[in-house]
C-alpha positions as YAML, in Angstrom:
chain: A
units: angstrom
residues:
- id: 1
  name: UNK
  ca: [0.00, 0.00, 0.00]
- id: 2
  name: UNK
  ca: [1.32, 3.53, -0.91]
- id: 3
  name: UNK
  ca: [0.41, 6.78, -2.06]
- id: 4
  name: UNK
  ca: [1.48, 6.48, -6.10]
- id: 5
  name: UNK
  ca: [1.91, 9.71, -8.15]
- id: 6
  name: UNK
  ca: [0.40, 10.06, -11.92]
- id: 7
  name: UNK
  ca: [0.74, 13.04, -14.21]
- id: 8
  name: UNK
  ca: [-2.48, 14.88, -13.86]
- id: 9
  name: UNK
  ca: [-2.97, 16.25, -17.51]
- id: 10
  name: UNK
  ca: [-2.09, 12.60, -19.09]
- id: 11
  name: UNK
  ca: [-4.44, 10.11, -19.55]
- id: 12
  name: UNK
  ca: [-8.20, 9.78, -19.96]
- id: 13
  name: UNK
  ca: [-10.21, 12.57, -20.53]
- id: 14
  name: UNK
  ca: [-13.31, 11.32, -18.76]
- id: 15
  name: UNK
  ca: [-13.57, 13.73, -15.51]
- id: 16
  name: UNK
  ca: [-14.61, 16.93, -17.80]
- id: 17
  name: UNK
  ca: [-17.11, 19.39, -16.81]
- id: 18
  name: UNK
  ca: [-18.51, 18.82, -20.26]
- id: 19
  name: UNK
  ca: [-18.52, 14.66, -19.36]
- id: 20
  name: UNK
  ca: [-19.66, 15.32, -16.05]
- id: 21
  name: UNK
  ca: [-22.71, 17.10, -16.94]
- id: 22
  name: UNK
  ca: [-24.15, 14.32, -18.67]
- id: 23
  name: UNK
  ca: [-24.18, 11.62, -16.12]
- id: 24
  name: UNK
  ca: [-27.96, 11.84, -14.10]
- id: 25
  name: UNK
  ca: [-29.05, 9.91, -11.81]
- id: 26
  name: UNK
  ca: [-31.16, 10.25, -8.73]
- id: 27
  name: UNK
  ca: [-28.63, 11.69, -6.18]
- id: 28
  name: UNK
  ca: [-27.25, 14.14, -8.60]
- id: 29
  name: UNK
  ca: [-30.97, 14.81, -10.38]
- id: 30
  name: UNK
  ca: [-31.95, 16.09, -6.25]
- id: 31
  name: UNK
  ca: [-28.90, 17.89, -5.89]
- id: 32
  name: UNK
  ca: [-29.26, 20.11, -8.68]
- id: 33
  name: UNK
  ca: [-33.08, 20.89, -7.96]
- id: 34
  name: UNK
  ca: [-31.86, 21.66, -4.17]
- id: 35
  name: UNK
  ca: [-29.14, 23.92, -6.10]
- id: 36
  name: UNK
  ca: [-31.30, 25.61, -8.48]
- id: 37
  name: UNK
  ca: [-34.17, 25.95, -5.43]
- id: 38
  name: UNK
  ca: [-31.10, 28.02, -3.40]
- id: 39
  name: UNK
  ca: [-29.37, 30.10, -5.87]
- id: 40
  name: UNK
  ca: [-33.24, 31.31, -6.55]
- id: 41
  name: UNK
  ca: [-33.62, 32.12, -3.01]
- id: 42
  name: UNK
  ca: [-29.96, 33.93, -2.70]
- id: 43
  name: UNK
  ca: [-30.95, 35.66, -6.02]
- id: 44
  name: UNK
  ca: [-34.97, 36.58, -4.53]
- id: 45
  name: UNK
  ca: [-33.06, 38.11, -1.09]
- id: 46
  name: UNK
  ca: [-30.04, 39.85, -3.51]
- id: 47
  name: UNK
  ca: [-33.28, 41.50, -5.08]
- id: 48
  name: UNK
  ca: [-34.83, 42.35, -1.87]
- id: 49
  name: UNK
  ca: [-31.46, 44.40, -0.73]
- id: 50
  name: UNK
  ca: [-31.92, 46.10, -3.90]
- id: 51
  name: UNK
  ca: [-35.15, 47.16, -3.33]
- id: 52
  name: UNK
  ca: [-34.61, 48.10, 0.27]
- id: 53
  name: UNK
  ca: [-31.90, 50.31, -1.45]
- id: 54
  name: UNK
  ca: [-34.32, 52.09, -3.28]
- id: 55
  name: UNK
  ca: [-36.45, 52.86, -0.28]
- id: 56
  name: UNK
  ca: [-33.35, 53.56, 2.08]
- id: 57
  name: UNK
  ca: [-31.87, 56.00, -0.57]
- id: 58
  name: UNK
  ca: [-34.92, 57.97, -1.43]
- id: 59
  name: UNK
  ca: [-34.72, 59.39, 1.87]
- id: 60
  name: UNK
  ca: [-38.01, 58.34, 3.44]
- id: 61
  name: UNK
  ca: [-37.95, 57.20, 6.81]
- id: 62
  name: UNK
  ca: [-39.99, 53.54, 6.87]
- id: 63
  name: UNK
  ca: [-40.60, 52.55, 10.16]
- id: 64
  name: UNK
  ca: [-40.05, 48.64, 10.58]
- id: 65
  name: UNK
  ca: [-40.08, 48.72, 6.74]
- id: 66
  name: UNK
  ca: [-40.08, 44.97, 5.60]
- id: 67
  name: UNK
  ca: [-40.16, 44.02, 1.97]
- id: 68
  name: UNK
  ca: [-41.44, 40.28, 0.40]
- id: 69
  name: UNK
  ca: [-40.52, 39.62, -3.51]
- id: 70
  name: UNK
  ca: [-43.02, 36.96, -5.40]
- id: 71
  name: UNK
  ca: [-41.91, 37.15, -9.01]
- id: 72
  name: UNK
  ca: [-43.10, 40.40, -10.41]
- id: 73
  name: UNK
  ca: [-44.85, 41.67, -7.39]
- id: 74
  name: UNK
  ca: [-43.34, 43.25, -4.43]
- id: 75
  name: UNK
  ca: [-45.23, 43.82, -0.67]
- id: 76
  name: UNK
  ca: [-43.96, 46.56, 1.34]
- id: 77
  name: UNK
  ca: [-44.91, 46.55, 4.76]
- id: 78
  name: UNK
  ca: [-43.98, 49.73, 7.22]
- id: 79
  name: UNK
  ca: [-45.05, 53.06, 9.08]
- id: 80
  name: UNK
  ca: [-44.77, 56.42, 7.35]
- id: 81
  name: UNK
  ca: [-45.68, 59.66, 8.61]
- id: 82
  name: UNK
  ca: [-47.21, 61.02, 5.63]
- id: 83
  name: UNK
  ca: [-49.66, 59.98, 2.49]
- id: 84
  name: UNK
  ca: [-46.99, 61.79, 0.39]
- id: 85
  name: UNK
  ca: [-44.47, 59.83, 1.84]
- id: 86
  name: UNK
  ca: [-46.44, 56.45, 1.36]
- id: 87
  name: UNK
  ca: [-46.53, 57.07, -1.99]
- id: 88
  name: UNK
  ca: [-43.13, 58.19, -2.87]
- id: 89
  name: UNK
  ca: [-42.03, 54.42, -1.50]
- id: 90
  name: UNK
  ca: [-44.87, 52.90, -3.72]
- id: 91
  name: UNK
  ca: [-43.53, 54.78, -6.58]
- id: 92
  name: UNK
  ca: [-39.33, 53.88, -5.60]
- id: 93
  name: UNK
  ca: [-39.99, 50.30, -5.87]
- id: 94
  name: UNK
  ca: [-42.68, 50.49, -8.96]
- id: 95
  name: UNK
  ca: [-40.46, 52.37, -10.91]
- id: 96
  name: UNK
  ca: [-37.95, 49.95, -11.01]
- id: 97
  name: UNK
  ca: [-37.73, 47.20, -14.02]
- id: 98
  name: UNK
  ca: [-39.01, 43.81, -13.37]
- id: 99
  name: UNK
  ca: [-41.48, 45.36, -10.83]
- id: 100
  name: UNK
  ca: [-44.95, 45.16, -12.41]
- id: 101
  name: UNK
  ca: [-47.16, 45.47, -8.87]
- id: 102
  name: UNK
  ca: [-46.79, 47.27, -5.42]
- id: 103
  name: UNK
  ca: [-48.98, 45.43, -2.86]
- id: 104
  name: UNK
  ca: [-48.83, 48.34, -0.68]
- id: 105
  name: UNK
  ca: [-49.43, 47.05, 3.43]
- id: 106
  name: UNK
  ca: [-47.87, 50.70, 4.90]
- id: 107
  name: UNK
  ca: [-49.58, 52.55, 7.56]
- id: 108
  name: UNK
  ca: [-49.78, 56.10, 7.44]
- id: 109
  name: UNK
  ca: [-49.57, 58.36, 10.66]
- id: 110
  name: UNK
  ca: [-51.07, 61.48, 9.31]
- id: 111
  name: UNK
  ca: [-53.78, 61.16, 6.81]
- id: 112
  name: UNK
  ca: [-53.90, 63.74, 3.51]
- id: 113
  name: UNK
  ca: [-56.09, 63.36, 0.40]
- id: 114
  name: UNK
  ca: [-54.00, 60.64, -1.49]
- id: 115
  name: UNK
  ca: [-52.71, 61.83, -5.03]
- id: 116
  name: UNK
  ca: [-53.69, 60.01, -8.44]
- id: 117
  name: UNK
  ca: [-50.93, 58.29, -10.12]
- id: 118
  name: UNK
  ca: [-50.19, 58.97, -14.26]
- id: 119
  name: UNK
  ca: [-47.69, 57.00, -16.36]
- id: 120
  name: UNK
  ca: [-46.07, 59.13, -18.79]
- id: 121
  name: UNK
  ca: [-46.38, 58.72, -22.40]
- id: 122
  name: UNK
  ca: [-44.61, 59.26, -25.02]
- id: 123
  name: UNK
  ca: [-44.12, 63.30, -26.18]
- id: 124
  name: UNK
  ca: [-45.23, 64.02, -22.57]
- id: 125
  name: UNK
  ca: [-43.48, 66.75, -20.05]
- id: 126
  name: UNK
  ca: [-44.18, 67.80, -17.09]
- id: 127
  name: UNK
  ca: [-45.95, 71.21, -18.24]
- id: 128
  name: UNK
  ca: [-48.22, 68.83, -20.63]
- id: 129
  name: UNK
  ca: [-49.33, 66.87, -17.42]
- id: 130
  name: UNK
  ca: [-49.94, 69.49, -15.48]
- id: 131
  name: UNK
  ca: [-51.98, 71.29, -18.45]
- id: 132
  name: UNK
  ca: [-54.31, 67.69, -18.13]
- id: 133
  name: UNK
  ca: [-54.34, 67.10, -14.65]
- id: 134
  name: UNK
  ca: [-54.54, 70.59, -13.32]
- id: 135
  name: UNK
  ca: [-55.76, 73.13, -16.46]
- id: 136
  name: UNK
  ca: [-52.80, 74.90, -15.92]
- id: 137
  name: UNK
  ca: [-49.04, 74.49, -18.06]
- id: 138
  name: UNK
  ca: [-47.33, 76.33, -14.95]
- id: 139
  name: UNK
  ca: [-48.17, 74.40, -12.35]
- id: 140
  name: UNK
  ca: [-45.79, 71.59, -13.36]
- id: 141
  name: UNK
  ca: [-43.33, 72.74, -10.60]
- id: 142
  name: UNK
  ca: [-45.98, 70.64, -7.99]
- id: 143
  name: UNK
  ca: [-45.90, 67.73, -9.84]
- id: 144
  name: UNK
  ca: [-42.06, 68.21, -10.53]
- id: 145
  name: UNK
  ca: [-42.19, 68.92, -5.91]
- id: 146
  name: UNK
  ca: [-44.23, 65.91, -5.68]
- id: 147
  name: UNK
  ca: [-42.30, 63.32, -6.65]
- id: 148
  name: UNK
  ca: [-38.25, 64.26, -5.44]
- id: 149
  name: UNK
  ca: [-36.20, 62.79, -4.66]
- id: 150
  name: UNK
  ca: [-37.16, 60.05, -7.47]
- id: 151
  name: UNK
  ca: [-36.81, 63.21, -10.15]
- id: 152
  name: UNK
  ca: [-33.94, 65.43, -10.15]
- id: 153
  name: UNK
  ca: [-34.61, 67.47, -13.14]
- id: 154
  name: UNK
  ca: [-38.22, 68.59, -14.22]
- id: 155
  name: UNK
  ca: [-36.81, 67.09, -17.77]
- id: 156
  name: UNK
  ca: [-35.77, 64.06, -17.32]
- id: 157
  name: UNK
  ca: [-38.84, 61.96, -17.00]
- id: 158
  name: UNK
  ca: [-39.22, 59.06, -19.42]
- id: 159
  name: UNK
  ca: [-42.60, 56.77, -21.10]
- id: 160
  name: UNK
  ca: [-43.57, 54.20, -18.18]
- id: 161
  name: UNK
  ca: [-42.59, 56.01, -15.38]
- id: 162
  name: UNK
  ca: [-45.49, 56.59, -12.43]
- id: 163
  name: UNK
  ca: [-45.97, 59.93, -11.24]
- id: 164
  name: UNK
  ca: [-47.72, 61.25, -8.03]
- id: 165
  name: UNK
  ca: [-50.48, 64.17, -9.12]
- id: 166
  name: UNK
  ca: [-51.26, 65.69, -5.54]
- id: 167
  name: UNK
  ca: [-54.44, 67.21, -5.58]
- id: 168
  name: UNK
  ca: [-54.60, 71.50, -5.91]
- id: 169
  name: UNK
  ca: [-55.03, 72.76, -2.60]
- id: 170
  name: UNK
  ca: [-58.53, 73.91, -1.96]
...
């Protein structure tokens, strides 16, 4: 008995990723679901720190804010102290690609007369929404108010984005 030394790169080429690949059988069909079934869960919570990014960096403060991902849908859960702020967080995380609902579960502290939401279209600008929504071109500077930190310049908004329309003060 003895420990016998072989050149590693002679020989058979039968231990190739390529070779390996092919061989299935029970015990390797189960440990390649119970792969795939993790690397989707480290990939759903890699998603969720995204997300929480989004909320975390727009500013808002989300009290015990707690986020759940189920394909295309995300559920925020949390305390806010303001309708605006509510739905500046709905509007973070539906504005993002590969988010097609909001399932919004956030408590307000103070209640305010919630704002409409508009998705903007192509050839739109602020001014033009605010012409439809409000009657009035100028006006776009409370739409353009409304929704910072998400917009930075009353320019720069593109087809598909959501944007909060407050409602005039009366």
């Amino acid at each position: 008995m003895g420990l016998f030394d072989f050149l590693k790169s002679a020989g058979s080429k039968v231990l190739t990723k390529k070779n390996a690949s092919t061989v299935k059988n029970k015990e390797i069909t189960k440990l390649e679901k119970e792969l795939a079934a993790k690397q989707e869960e480290l990939l759903k919570k890699q998603k969720l720190v995204l997300l929480k990014g989004m909320v975390d960096s727009s500013g808002i403060k989300v009290k015990g804010l707690e986020l759940d991902l189920n394909k295309d849908k995300v559920t925020v859960y949390g305390q806010v102290k303001t309708q605006s702020d509510k739905e500046k967080v709905i509007l973070a995380l539906g504005n993002v690609g590969g988010i097609a609902k909001v399932d919004d579960r956030i408590s307000v502290k103070k209640e305010e007369p919630a704002a409409t939401f508009y998705t903007v279209k192509r050839g739109d600008s602020l001014s033009k929404i605010a012409k439809k929504m409000y009657g009035d071109a100028k006006l776009y500077k409370k739409i353009f108010e409304a929704n910072k930190p998400m917009l930075k310049d009353p320019n720069l908004i593109y087809p598909g984005q959501s944007l909060r329309i407050p409602p005039l003060a009366k």
